[in-house]
Backbone atoms as SQL, in Angstrom:
CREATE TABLE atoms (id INTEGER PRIMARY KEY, chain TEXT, resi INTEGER, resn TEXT, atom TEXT, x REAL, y REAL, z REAL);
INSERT INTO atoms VALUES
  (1, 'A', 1, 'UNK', 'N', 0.082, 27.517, -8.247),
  (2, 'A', 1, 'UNK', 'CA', 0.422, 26.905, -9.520),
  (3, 'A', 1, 'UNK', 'C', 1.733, 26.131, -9.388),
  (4, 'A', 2, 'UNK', 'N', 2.231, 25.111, -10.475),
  (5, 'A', 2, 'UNK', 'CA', 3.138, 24.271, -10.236),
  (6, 'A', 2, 'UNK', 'C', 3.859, 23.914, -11.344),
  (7, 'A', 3, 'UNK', 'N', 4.762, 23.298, -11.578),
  (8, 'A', 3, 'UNK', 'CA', 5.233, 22.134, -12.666),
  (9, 'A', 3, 'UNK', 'C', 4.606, 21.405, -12.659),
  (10, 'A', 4, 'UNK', 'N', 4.682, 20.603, -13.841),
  (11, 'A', 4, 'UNK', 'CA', 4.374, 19.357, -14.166),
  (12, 'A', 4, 'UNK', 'C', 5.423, 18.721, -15.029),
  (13, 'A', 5, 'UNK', 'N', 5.705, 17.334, -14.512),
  (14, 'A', 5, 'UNK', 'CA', 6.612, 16.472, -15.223),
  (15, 'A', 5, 'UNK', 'C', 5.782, 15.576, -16.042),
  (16, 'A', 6, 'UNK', 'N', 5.452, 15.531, -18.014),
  (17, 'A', 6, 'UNK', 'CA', 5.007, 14.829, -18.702),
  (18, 'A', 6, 'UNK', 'C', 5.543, 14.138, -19.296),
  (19, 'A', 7, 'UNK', 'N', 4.868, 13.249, -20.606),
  (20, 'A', 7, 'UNK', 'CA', 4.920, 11.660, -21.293),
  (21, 'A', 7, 'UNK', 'C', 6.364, 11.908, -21.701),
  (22, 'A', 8, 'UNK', 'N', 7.332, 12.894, -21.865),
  (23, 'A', 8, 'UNK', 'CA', 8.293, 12.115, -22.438),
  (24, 'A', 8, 'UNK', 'C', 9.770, 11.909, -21.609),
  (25, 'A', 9, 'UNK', 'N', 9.263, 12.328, -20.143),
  (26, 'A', 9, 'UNK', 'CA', 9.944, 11.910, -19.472),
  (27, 'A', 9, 'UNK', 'C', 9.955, 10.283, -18.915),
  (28, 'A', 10, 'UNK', 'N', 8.859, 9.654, -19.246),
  (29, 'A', 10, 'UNK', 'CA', 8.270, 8.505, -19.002),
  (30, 'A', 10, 'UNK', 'C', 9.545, 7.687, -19.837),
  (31, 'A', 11, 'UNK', 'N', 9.722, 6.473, -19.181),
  (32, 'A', 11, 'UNK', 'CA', 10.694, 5.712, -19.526),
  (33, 'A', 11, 'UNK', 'C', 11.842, 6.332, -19.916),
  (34, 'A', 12, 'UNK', 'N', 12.522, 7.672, -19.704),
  (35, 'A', 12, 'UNK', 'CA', 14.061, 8.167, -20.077),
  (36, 'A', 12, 'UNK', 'C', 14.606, 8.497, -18.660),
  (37, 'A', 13, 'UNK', 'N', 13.479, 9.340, -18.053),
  (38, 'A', 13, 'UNK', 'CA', 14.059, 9.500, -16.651),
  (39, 'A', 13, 'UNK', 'C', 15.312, 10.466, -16.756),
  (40, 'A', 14, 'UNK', 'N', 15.397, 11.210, -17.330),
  (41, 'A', 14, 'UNK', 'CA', 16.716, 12.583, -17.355),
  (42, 'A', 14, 'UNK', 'C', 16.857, 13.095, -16.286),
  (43, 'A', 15, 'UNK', 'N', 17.414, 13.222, -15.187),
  (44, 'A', 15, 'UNK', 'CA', 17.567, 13.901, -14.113),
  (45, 'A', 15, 'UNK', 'C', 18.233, 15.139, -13.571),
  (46, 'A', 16, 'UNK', 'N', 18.764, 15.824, -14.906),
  (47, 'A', 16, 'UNK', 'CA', 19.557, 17.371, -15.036),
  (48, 'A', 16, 'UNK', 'C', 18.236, 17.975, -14.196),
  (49, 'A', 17, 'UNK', 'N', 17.177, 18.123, -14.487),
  (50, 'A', 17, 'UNK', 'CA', 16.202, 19.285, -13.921),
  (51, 'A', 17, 'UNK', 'C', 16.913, 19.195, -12.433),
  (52, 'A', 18, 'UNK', 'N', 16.776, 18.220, -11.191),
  (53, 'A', 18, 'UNK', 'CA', 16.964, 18.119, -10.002),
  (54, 'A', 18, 'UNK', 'C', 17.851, 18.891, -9.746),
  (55, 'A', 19, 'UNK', 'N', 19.038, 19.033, -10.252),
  (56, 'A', 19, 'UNK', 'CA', 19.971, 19.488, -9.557),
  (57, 'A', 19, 'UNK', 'C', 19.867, 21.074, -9.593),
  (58, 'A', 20, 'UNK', 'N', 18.888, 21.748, -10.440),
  (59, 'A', 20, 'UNK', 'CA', 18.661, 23.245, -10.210),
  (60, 'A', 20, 'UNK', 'C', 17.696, 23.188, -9.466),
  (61, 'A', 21, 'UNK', 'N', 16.653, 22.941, -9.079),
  (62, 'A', 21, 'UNK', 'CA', 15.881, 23.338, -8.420),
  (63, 'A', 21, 'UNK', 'C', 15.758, 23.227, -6.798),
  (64, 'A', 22, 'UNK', 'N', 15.587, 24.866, -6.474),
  (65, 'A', 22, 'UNK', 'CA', 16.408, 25.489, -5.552),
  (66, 'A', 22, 'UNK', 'C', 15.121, 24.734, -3.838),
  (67, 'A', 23, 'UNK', 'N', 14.160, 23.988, -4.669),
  (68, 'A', 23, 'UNK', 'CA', 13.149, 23.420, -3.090),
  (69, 'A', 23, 'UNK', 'C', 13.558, 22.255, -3.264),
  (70, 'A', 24, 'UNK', 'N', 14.035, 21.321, -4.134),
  (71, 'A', 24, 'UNK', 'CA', 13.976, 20.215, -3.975),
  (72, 'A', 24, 'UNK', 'C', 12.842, 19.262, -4.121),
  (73, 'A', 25, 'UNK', 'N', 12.048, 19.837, -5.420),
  (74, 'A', 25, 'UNK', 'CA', 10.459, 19.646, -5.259),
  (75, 'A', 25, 'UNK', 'C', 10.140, 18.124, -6.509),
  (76, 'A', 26, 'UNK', 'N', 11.574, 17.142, -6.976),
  (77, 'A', 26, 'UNK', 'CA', 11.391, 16.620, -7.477),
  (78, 'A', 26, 'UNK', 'C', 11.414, 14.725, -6.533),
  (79, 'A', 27, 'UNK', 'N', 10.435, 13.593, -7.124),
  (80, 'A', 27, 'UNK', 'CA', 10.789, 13.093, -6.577),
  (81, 'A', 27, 'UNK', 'C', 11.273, 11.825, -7.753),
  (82, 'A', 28, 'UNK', 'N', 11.783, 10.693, -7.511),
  (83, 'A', 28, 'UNK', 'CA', 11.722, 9.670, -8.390),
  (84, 'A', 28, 'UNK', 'C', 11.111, 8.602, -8.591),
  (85, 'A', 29, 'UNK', 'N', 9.842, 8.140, -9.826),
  (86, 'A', 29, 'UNK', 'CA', 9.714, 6.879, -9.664),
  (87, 'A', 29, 'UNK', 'C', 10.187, 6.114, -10.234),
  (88, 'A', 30, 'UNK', 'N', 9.808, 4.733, -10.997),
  (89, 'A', 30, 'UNK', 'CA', 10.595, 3.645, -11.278),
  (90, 'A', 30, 'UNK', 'C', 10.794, 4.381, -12.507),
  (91, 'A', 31, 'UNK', 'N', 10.206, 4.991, -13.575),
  (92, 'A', 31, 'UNK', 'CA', 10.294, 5.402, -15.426),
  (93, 'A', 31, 'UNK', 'C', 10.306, 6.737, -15.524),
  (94, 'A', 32, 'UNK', 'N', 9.728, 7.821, -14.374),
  (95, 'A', 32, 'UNK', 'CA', 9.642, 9.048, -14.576),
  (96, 'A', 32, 'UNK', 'C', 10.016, 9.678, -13.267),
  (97, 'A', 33, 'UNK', 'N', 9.881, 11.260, -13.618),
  (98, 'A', 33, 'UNK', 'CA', 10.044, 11.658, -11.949),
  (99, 'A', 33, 'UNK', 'C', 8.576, 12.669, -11.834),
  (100, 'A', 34, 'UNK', 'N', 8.641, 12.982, -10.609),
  (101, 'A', 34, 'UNK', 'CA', 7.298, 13.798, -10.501),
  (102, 'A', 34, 'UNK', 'C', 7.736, 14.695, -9.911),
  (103, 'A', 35, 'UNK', 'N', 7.031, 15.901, -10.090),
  (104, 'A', 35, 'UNK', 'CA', 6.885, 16.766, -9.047),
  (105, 'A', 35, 'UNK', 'C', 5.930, 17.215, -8.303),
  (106, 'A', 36, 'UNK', 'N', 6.181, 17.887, -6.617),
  (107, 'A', 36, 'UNK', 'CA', 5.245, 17.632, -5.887),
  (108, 'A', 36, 'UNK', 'C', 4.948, 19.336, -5.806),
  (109, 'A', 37, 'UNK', 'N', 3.767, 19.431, -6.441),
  (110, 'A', 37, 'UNK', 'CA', 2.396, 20.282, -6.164),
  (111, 'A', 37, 'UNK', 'C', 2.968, 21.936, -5.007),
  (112, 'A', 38, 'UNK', 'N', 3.171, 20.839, -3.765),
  (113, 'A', 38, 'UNK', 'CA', 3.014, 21.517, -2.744),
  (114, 'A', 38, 'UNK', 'C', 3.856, 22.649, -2.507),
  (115, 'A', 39, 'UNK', 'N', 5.554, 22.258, -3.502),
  (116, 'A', 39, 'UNK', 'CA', 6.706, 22.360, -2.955),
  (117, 'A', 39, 'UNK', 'C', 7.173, 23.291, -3.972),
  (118, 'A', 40, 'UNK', 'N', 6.794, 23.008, -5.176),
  (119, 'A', 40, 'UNK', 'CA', 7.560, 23.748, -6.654),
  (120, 'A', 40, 'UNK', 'C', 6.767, 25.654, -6.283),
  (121, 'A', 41, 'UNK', 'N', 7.772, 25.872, -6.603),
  (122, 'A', 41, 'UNK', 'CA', 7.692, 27.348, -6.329),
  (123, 'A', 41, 'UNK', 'C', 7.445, 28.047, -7.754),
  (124, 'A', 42, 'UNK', 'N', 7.323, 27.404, -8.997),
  (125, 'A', 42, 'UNK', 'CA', 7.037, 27.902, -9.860),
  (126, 'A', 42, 'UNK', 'C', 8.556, 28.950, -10.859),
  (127, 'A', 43, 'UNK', 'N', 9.641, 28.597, -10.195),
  (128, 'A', 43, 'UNK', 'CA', 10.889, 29.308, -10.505),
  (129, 'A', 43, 'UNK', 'C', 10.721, 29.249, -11.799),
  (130, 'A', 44, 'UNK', 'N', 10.734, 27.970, -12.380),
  (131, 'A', 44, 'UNK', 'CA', 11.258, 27.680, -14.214),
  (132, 'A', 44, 'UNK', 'C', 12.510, 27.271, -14.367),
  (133, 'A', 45, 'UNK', 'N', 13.350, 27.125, -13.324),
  (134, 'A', 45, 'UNK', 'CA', 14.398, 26.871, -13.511),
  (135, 'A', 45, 'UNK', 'C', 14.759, 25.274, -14.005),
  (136, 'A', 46, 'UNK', 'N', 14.217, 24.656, -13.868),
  (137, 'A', 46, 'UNK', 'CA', 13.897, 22.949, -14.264),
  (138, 'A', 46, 'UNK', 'C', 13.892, 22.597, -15.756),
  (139, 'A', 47, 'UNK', 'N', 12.560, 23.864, -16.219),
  (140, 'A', 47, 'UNK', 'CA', 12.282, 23.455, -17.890),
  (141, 'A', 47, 'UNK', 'C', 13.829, 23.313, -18.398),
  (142, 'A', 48, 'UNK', 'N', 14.204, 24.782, -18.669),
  (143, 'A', 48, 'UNK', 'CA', 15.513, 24.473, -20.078),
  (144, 'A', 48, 'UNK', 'C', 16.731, 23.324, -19.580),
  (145, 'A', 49, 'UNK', 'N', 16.582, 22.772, -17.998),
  (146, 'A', 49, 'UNK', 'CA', 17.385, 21.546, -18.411),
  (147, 'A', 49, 'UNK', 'C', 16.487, 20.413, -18.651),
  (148, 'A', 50, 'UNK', 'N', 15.724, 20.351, -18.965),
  (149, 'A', 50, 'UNK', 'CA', 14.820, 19.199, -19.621),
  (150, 'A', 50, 'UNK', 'C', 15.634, 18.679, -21.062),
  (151, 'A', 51, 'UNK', 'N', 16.534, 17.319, -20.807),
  (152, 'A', 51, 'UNK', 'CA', 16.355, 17.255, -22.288),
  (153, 'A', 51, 'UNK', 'C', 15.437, 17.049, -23.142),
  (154, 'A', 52, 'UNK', 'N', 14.737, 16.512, -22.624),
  (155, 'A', 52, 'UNK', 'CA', 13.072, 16.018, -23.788),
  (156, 'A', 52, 'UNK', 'C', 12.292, 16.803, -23.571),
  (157, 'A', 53, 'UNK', 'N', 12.233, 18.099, -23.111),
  (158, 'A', 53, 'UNK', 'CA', 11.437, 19.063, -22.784),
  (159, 'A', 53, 'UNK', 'C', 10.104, 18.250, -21.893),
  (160, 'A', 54, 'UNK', 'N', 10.003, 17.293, -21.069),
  (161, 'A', 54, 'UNK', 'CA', 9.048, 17.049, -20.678),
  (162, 'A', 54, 'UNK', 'C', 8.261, 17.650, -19.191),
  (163, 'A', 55, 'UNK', 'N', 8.769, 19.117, -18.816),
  (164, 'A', 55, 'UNK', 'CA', 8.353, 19.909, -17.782),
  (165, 'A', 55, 'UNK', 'C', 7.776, 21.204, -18.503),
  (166, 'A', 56, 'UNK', 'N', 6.276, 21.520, -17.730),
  (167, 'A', 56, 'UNK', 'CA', 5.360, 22.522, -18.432),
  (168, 'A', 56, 'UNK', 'C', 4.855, 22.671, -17.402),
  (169, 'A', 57, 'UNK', 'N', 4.335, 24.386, -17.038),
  (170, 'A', 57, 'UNK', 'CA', 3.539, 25.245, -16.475),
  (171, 'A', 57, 'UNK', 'C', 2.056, 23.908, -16.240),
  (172, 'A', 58, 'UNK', 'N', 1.620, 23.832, -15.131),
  (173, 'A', 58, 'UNK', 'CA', 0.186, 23.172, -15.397),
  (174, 'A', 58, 'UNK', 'C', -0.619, 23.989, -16.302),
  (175, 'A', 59, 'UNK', 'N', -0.545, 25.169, -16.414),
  (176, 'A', 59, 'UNK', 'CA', -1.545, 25.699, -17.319),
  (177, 'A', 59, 'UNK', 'C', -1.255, 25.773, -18.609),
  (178, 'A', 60, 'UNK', 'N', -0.046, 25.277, -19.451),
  (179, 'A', 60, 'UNK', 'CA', 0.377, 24.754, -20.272),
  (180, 'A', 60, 'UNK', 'C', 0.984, 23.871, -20.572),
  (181, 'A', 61, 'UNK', 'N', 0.052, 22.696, -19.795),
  (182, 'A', 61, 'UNK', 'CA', 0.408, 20.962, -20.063),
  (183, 'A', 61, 'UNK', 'C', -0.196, 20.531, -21.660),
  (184, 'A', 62, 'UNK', 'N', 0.011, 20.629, -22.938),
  (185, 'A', 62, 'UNK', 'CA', -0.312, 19.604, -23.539),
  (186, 'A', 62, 'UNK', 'C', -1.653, 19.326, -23.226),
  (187, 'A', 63, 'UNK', 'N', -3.103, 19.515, -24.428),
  (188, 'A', 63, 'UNK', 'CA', -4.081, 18.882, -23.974),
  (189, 'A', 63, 'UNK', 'C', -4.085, 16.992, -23.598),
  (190, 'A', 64, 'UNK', 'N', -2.906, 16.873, -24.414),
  (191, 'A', 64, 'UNK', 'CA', -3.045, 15.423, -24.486),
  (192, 'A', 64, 'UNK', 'C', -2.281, 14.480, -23.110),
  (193, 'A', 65, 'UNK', 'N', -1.721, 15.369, -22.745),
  (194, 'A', 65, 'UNK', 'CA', -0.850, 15.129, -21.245),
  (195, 'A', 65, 'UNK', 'C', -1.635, 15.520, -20.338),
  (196, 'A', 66, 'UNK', 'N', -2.993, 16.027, -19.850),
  (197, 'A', 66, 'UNK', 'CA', -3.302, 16.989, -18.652),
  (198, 'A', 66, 'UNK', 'C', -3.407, 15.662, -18.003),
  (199, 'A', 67, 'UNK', 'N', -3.658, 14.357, -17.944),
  (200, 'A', 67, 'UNK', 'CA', -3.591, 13.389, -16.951),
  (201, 'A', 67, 'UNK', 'C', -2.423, 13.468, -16.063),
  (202, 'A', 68, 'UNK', 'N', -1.337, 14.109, -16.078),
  (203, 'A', 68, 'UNK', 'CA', -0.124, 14.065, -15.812),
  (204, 'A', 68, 'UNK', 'C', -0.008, 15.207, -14.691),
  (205, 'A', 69, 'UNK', 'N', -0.959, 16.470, -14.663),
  (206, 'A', 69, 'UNK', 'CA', -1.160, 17.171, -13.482),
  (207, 'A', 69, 'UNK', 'C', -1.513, 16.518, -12.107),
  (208, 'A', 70, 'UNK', 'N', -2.727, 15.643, -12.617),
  (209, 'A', 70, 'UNK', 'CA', -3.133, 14.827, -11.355),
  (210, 'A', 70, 'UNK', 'C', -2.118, 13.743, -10.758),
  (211, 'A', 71, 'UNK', 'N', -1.579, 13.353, -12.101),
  (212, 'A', 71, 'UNK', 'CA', -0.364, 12.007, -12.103),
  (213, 'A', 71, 'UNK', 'C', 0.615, 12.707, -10.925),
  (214, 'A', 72, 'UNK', 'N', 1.104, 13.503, -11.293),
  (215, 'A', 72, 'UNK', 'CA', 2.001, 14.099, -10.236),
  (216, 'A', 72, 'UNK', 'C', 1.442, 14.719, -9.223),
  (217, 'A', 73, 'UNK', 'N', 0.432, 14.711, -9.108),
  (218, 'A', 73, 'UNK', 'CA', -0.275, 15.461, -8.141),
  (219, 'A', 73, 'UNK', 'C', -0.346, 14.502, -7.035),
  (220, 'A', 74, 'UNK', 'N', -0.251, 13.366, -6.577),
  (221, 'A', 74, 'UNK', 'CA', -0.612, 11.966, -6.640),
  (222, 'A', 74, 'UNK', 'C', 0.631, 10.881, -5.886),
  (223, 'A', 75, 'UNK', 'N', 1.122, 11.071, -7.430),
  (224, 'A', 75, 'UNK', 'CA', 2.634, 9.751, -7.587),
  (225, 'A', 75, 'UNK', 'C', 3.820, 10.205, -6.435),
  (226, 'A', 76, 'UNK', 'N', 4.129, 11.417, -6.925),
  (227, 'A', 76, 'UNK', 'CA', 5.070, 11.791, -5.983),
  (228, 'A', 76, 'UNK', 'C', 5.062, 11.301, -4.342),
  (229, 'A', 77, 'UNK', 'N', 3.893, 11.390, -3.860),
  (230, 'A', 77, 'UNK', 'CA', 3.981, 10.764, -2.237),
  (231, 'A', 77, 'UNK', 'C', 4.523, 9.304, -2.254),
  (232, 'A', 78, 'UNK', 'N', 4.704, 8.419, -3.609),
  (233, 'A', 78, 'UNK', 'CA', 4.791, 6.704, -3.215),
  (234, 'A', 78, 'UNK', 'C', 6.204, 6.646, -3.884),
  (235, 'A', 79, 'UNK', 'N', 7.271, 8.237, -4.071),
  (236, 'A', 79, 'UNK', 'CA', 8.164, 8.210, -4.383),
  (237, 'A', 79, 'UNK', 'C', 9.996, 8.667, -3.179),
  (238, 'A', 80, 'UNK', 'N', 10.867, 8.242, -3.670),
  (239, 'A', 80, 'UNK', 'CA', 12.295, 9.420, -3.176),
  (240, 'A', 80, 'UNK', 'C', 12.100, 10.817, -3.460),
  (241, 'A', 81, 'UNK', 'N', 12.048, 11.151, -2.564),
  (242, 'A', 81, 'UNK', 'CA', 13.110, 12.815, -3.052),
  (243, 'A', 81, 'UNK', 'C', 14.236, 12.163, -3.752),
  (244, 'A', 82, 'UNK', 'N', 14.905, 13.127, -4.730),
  (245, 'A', 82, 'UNK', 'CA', 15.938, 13.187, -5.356),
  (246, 'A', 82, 'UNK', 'C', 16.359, 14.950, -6.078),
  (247, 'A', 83, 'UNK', 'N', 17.556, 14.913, -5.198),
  (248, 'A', 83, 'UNK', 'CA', 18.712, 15.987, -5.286),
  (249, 'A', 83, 'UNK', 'C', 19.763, 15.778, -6.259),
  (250, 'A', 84, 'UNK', 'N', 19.796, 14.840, -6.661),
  (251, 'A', 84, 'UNK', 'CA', 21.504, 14.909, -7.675),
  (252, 'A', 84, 'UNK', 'C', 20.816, 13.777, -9.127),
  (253, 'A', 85, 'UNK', 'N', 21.887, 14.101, -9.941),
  (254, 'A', 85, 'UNK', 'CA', 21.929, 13.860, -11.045),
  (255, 'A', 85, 'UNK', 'C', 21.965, 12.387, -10.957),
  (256, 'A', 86, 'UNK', 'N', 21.536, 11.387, -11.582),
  (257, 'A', 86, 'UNK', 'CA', 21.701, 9.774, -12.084),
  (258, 'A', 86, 'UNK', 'C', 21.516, 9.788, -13.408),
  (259, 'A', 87, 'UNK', 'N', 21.991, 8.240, -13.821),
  (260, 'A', 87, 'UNK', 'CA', 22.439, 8.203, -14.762),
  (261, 'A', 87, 'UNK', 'C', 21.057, 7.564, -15.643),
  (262, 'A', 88, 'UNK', 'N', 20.341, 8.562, -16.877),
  (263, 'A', 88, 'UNK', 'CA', 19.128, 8.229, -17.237),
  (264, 'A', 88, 'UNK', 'C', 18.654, 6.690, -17.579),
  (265, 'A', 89, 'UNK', 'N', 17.461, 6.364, -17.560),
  (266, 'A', 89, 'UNK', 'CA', 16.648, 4.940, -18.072),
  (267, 'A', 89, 'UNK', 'C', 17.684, 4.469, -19.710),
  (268, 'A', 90, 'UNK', 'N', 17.416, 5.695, -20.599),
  (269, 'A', 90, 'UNK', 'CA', 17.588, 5.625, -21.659),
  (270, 'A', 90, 'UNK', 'C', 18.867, 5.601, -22.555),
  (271, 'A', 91, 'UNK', 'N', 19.520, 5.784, -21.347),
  (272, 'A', 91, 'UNK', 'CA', 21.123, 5.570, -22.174),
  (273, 'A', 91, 'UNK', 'C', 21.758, 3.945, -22.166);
């Protein structure tokens, strides 16, 4: 089982989650970030720095987000790793 990064990270791009998570399992694309499947250990440590709350259990993605399991399931390989904090889309 895994994270999933959903819709309202899309175009804000918040990057507090990265810097807790202890695999390094986030990567970046151009509007959102993803996470990769393989790597997330399932800690939880990511969600409560979500500002937009947009990280959920895959098994509690939002019916209206579950495109976003595969999305990251996926996206992440045509992305950076990213370890540290930047400065969001949306500010």
């Amino acid at each position: 089982m895994t994270h999933v990064v959903t819709k309202p990270c899309d175009g804000c791009r918040y990057t507090d989650c990265v810097t807790v998570c202890p695999v390094e399992c986030f990567y970046e694309g151009e509007t959102m970030l993803y996470i990769n499947p393989d790597e997330c250990i399932d800690c939880e440590a990511c969600v409560p720095e979500c500002p937009v709350e947009a990280i959920f259990h895959e098994d509690d993605v939002p019916a209206d987000w579950k495109d976003f399991i595969e999305l990251n399931a996926k996206k992440w390989e045509d992305c950076n790793n990213i370890t540290e904090r930047k400065k969001p889309l949306c500010d």
